[in-house]
C-alpha positions in Angstrom: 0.0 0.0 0.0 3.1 2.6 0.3 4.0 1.4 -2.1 1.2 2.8 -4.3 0.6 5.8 -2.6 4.4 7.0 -3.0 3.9 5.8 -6.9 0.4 8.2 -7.2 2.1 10.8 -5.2 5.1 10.6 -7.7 2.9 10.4 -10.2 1.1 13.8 -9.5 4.2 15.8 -8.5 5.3 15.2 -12.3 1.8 16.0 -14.0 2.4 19.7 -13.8 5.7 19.6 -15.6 4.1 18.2 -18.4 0.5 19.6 -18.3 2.2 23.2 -18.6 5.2 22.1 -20.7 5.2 24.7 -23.9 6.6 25.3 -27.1 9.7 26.4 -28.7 9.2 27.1 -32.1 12.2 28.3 -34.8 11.6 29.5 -38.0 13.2 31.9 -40.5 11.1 34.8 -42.7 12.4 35.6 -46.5 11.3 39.2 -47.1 10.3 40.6 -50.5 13.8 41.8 -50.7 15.0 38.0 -50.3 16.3 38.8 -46.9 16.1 36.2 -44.3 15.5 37.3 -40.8 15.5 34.9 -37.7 12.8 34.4 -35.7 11.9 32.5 -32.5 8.8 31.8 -30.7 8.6 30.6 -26.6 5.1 30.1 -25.8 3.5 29.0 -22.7 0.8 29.4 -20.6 -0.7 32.5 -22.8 2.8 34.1 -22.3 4.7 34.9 -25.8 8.5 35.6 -26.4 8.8 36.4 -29.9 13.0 37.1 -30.8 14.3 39.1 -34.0 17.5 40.1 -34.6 16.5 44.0 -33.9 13.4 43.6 -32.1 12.4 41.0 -28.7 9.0 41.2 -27.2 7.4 39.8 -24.3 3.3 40.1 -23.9 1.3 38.3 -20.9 -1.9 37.6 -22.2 -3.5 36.8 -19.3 -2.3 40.5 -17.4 -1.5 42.4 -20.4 1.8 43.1 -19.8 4.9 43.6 -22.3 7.7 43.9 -22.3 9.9 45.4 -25.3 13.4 45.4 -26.0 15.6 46.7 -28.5 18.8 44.1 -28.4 20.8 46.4 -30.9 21.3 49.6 -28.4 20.4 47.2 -25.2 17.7 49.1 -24.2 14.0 48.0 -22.9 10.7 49.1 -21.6 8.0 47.6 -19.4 4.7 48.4 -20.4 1.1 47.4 -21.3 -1.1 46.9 -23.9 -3.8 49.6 -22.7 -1.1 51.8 -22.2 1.2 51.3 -25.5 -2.2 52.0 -27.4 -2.9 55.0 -25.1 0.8 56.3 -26.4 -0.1 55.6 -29.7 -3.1 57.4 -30.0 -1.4 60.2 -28.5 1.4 60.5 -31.1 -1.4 60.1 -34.0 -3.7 62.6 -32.3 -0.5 65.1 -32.0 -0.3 64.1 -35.8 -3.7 65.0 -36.4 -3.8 68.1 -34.7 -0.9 69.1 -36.9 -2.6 68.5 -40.4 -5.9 70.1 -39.2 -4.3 73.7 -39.2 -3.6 73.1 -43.0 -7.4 72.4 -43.7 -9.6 75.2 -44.7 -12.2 76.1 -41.3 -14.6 74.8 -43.2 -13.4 71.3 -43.9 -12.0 70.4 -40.3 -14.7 69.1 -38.2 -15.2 66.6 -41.7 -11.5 65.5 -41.6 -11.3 65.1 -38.0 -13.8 62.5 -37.6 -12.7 60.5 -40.4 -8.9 60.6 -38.9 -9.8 60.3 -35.4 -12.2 56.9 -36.5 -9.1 55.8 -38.6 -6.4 56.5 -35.6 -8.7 54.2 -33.7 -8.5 51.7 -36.3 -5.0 51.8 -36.1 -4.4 51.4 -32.6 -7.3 48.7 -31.8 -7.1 45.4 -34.1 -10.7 46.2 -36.0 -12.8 43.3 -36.3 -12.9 41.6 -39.7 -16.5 42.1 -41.5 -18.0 41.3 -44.4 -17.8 37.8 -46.4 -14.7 39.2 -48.8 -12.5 36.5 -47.4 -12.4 33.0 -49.3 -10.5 29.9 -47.3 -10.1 27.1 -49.5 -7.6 23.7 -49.4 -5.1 23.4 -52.5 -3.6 20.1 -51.5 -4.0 17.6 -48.5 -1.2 14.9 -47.4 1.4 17.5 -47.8 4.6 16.7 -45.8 6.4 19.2 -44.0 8.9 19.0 -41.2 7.6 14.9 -41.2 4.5 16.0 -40.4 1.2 15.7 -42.4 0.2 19.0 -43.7 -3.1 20.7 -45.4 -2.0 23.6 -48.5 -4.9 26.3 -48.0 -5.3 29.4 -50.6 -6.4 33.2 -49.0 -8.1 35.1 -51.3 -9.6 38.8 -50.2 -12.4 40.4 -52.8 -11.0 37.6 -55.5 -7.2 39.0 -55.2 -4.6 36.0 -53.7 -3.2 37.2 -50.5 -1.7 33.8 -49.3 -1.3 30.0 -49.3 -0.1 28.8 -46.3 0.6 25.3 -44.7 -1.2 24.1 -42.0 -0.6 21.0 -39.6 -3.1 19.4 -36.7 -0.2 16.8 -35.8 1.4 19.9 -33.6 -1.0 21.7 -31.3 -0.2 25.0 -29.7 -3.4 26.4 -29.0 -3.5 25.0 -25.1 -0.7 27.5 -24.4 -1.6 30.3 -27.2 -4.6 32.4 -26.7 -4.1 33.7 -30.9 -6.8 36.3 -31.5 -6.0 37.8 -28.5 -2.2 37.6 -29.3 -2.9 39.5 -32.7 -3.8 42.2 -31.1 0.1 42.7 -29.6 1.6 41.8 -32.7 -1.1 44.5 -34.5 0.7 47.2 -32.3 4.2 46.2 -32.1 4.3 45.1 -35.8 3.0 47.5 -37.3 4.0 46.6 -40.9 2.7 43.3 -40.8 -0.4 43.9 -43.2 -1.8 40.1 -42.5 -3.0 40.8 -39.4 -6.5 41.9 -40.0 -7.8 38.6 -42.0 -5.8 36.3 -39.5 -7.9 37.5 -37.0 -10.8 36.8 -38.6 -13.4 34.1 -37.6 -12.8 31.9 -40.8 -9.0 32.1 -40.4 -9.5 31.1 -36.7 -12.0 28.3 -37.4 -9.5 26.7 -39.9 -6.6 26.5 -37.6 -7.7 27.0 -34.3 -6.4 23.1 -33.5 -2.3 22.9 -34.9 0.0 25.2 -36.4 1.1 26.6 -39.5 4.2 25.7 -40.5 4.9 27.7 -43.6 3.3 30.7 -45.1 3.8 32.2 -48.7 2.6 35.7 -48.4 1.7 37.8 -52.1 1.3 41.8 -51.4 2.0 44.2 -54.1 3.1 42.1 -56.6 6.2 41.2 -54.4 5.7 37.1 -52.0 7.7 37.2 -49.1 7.7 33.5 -46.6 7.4 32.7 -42.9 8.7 28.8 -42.5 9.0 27.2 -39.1 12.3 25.3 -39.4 11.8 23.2 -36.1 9.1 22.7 -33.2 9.8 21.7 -29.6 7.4 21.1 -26.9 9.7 21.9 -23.5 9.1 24.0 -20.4 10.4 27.2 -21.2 12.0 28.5 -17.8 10.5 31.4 -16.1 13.8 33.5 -17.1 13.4 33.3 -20.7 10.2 35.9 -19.9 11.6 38.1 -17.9 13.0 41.5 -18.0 16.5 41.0 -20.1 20.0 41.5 -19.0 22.6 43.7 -19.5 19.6 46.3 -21.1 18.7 49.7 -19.8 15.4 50.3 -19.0 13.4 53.5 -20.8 10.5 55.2 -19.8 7.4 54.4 -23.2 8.4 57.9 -24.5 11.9 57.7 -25.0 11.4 53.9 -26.6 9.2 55.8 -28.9 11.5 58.9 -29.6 14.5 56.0 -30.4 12.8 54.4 -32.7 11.0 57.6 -34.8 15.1 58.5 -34.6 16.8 55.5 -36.1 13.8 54.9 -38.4 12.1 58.3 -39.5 8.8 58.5 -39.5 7.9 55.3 -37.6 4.4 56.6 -37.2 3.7 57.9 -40.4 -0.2 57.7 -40.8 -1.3 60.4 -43.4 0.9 60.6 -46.3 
């Protein structure tokens, strides 16, 4: 009888090791340029570390927290997502106010609604509508990475926008909350014009249960590719989410004021 009592207590000091182990997930994107960029993924629990070679980013999902740092100049800030679209709407209302003084008196109050319902837009992940999106499977029993793999086709008002490669043999979604994750990566990166259809319902439906494992993207006449090169399921230690090393930390503002510095006009809404 200890016996089996030391076995089942065994038994459930493991279980939470492996219940809450999460995923590691490598991959590579080729730009439209045919530049390829790094990037890594540690996910668990609804807690996301995304690495790039110029940006790393940290978002809680569960307490809205991030954390963003820029590993080039070692430099970091601890925000949220309520407050980093707060900032946001702040710059692009500063913006605003700006190109209002070079519209005639009796054109403002016309202009400012449709900008101030556009900076909204642009700071809160709008919900897709409308049934311009079409979903549909180019090839099953595709191999990729040795696992079986389903080639869908996006198409938005009849235009191709992706195909992409999608597995059920490697489920993330216990750890990875994704529609509310879009919403960070629709603030944080900014140029990534995918966003809105991914978060749609009939992008979520179709791969709410596994992963996608390669994307060919097709925007302006240009393709660029996401390809995850390897997957591993692993307890990600509690470090690897934490606030980095050897980094200064910056108040929101001055993160802001580096990055419209190095890279011009980061939030250039109105040209």
């Amino acid at each position: 009888m200890k016996y089996l009592i030391r076995i089942a207590f065994l038994l459930v000091v493991a279980m939470p090791f492996h219940a809450h182990a999460g995923w590691l997930i490598n991959g590579r994107i080729i730009d439209r340029d045919g530049n390829t960029i790094l990037k890594r993924y540690f996910i668990q629990d609804n807690v996301v570390k995304v690495e790039m070679y110029n940006l790393i980013y940290i978002c809680d999902l569960k307490t809205e927290s991030i954390i963003l740092v820029d590993p080039e100049n070692l430099v970091y800030v601890q925000t949220t997502l309520t407050a980093l679209r707060s900032k946001m709407r702040e710059i692009k209302s500063e913006r605003l106010r700006a190109l209002l003084e070079l519209i005639p008196e009796d054109k403002k109050k016309e202009y400012e609604s449709l900008y101030r319902l556009q900076i909204e837009q642009q700071v809160i992940l709008p919900e897709y509508k409308g049934d311009s999106l079409d979903i549909s499977i180019l090839a099953e029993n595709e191999k990729l990475l040795g696992h079986k793999a389903t080639k869908f086709k996006i198409s938005e008002n009849g235009r191709k926008k992706e195909e992409f490669l999608f597995t059920s043999e490697i489920d993330i979604s216990e750890h990875l909350d994704m529609n509310a994750f879009l919403k960070y990566i629709y603030l944080i990166e900014p140029d990534d014009n995918t966003v809105k259809y991914l978060a749609s319902d009939k992008y979520q439906e179709t791969v709410k249960k596994g992963l996608v494992l390669r994307r060919f993207i097709f925007e302006d006449g240009y393709r660029s590719e996401w390809q995850v090169n390897e997957t591993v399921k692993k307890n990600i230690p509690s470090y690897e989410f934490g606030i980095p090393d050897l980094c200064k930390q910056v108040t929101l503002d001055k993160w802001i004021n580096r990055k419209n510095d190095s890279e011009g006009q980061y939030y250039d809404d109105y040209e």
